[in-house]
N, C-alpha and C positions, 0 to 999 in steps of 0.2 A: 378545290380540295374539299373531301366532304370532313364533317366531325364525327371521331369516334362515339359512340352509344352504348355508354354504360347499359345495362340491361338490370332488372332487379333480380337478385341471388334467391335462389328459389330453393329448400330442401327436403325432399322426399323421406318417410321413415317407410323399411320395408322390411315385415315379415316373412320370411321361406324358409322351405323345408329345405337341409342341408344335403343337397346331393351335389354330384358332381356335373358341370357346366351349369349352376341356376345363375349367376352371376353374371357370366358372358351371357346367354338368352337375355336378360334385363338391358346389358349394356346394348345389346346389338340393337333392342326393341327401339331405346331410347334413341339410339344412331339413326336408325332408317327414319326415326320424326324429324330430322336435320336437327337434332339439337347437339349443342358438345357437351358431354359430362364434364364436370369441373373438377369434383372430388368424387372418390366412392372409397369407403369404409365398409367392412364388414367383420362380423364376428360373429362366436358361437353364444350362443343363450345358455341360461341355468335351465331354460326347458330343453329336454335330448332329443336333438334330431332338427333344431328349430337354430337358425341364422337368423340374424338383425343386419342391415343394411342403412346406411345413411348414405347418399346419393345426392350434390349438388347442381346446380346447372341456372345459367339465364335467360329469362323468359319475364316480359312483362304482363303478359295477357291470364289472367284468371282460368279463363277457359280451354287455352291450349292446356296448360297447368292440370286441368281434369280431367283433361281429355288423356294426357300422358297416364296419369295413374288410374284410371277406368281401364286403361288397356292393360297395363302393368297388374293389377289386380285380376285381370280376366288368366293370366299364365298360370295354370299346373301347379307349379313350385309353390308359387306366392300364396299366403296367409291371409297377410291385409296389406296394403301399401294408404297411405296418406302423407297429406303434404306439411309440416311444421313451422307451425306461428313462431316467425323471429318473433314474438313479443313475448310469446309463451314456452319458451325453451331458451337454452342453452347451448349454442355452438362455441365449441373450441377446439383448436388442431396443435400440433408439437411442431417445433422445428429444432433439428438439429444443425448449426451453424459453425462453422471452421472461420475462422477471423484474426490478420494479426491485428497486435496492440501492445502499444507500451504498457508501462506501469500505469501511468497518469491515467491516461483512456479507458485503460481496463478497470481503474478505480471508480473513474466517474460511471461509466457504464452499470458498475454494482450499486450504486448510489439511486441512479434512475430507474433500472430493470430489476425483474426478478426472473432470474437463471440459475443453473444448477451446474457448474464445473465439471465436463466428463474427463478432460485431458487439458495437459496444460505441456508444450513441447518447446522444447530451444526457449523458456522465457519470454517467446513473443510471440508464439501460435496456439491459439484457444481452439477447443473445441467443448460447446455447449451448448444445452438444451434449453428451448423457452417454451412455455406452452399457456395458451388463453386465447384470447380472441385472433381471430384473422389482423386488427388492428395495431393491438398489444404486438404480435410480431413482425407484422411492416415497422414498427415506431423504433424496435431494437433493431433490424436491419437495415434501419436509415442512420438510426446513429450512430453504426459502427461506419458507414460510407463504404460505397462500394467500391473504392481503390483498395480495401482492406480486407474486402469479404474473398475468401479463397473458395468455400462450395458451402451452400445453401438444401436441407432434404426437409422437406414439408411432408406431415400425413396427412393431408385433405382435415376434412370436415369430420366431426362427429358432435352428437345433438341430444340432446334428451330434455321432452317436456318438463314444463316445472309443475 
């Protein structure tokens, strides 16, 4: 039996111009290097005409890591693409979570997490939003236990240097 290998999380920031399919072209590019995308974020900029993209994926190698956004930079669309220092930025993603819970549970839960109440149904079905680290919301959806958790919607990654 062999053992799973974690891989180190790796995240792209990328500059393009906002047309229609620049998004797919990236994803496919990144596909054909056999890599999986993990997350992708994008939005529009306060410059017109200009998307930002955040793009995660694992890879431990430095060089493959260059080699993806050398080529990702060489596309049309693309502005600049570079890869962001987990040391030197900011990654955090939202999850909205559907979970029952008594009273008790849902008390301790507010005690230990910081969430925001979207709905509250029948007295024992929550739905609410957490949002910070990839860690911050593994730790709240461990402690509600998954014989409790009814559906789980993650937004991937988004990042911004410090």
């Amino acid at each position: 039996m062999t053992a799973s290998v974690q891989m180190k999380r790796r995240a792209m920031l990328i500059y393009m111009l906002n047309r229609p399919g620049g998004l797919n072209k990236i994803s496919m590019l990144i596909r054909r290097k056999m890599y999986n995308v993990e997350t992708i974020t994008a939005c529009k900029t306060h410059r017109p005409g200009i998307s930002r993209m955040t793009l995660t994926l694992r890879e431990d190698s430095d060089d493959k890591m260059l080699q993806v956004i050398r080529q990702v930079e060489k596309m049309t669309e693309v502005i600049s693409a570079r890869e962001l220092d987990i040391e030197q930025s900011f990654w955090r993603e939202v999850a909205i979570v559907k979970f029952e819970a008594d009273g008790d549970q849902f008390e301790q839960l507010r005690r230990t997490h910081n969430f925001e109440i979207l709905d509250r149904q029948n007295h024992g079905l929550f739905i609410v939003q957490v949002g910070g680290t990839s860690q911050m919301i593994d730790d709240f959806v461990d402690a509600i236990g998954s014989d409790k958790i009814v559906e789980v919607a993650r937004s991937g990654f988004t990042a911004l240097e410090k």
